[in-house]
N, C-alpha and C positions, 0 to 999 in steps of 0.2 A: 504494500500500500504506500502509497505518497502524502508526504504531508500537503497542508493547503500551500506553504511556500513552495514546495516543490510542483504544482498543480500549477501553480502562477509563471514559474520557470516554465514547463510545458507548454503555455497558453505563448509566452514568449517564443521560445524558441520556435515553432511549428507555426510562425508566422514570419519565419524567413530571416535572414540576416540581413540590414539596410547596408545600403550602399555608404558606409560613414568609416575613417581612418582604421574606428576602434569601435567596431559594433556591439564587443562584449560588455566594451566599459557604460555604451548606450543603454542595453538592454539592463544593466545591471542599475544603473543609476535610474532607471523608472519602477525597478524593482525594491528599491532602498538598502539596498546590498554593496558591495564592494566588486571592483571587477573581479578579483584574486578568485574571491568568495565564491563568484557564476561559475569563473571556470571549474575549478576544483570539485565545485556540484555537478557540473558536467560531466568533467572525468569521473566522478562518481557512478553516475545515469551510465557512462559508459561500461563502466567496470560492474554495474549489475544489470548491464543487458535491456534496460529502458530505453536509451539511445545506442542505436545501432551503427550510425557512421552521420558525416556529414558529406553534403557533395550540392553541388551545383544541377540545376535541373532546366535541363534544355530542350525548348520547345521542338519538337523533331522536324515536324513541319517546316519550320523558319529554314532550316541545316539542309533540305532536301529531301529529306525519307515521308514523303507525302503517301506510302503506301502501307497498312495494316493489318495484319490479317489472322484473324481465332482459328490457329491448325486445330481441328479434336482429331484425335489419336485411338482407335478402336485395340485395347488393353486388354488379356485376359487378367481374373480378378489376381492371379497370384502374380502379375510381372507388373501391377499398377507402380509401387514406389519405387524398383528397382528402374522402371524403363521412362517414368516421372524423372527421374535423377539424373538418367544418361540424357533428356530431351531438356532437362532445365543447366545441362554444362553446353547448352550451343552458344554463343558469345550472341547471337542474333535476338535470342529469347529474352524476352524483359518479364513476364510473369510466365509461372506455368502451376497449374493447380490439377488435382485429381479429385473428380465427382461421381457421384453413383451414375452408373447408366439407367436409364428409364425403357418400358415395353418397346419403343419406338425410335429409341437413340440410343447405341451401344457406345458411345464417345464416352470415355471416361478418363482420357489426360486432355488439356486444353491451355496451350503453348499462345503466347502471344508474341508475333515476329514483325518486325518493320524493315522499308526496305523504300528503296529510290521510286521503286513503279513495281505494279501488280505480280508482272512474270519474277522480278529479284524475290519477292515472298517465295512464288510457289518451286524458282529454284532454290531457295533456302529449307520449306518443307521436304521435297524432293531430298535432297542432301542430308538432311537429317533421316527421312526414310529408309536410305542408303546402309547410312550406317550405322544404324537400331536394329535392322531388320522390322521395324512397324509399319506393316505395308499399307495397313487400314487405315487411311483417314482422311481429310477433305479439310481445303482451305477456305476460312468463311471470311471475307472481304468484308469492312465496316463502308457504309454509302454513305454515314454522317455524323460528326462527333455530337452528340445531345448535351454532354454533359462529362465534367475532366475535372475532379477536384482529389486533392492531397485529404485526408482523413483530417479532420479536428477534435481532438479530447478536451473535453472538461470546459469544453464552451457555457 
């Protein structure tokens, strides 16, 4: 559990870091804390696995990779986490999850890939198909983002 200062640091931090010299020292000073102080709670957060890394978040779109696409992956039940693992080390893959299959959809891994244009995905599926040996699956192209937000806690 997290204290309420630390719920505050979270509301902080997961609203990005500004563009200012010393952003820590910003975020700490509306916090009524010390810069020293954020860090050190940070590397805290880090060292018990609440914060997982920082990094920069780049619109893909803006860079060129204007193409996306939901491979699902037809899994028997016993190779889901093992062939889940081999399809989430492809460098192309940004999310991959495994879901029950239903009467009508036997997809139960579901890889998300990005790429320059439509064929770079399903050469990118293809390739992974290759060499998983998971022969079973089909590329589902998105026609329109509705909706792209980062999670918020303790709003």
């Amino acid at each position: 559990m997290l204290t309420e200062m630390e719920k505050k640091i979270v509301r902080e931090l997961q609203e990005g870091l500004s563009l200012e010299r010393r952003p820590f020292l910003y975020i700490a000073e509306r916090l009524g804390m010390t810069e020293g102080q954020l860090i050190d709670k940070i590397k805290e957060f880090m060292d018990r696995g609440v914060i997982r890394r920082f990094g920069a978040t780049l619109r893909h779109q803006d860079i060129g990779f204007v193409a996306n696409a939901m491979v699902v992956w037809k899994v028997g039940p016993g190779r889901a986490v093992e062939m889940g693992q081999r399809l989430a080390d492809f460098p192309e893959v940004t999310h991959c999850y495994n879901r029950k299959s239903l009467p009508d959809w036997p997809y139960t891994i579901f890889t998300m890939v990005h790429g320059r244009t439509e064929e770079d995905c399903r050469e990118i599926a293809r390739r992974m198909s290759e060499a998983t040996g998971a022969g079973d699956y089909q590329v589902i192209f998105s026609s329109r983002e509705l909706k792209k937000n980062s999670m918020k806690y303790f709003v």
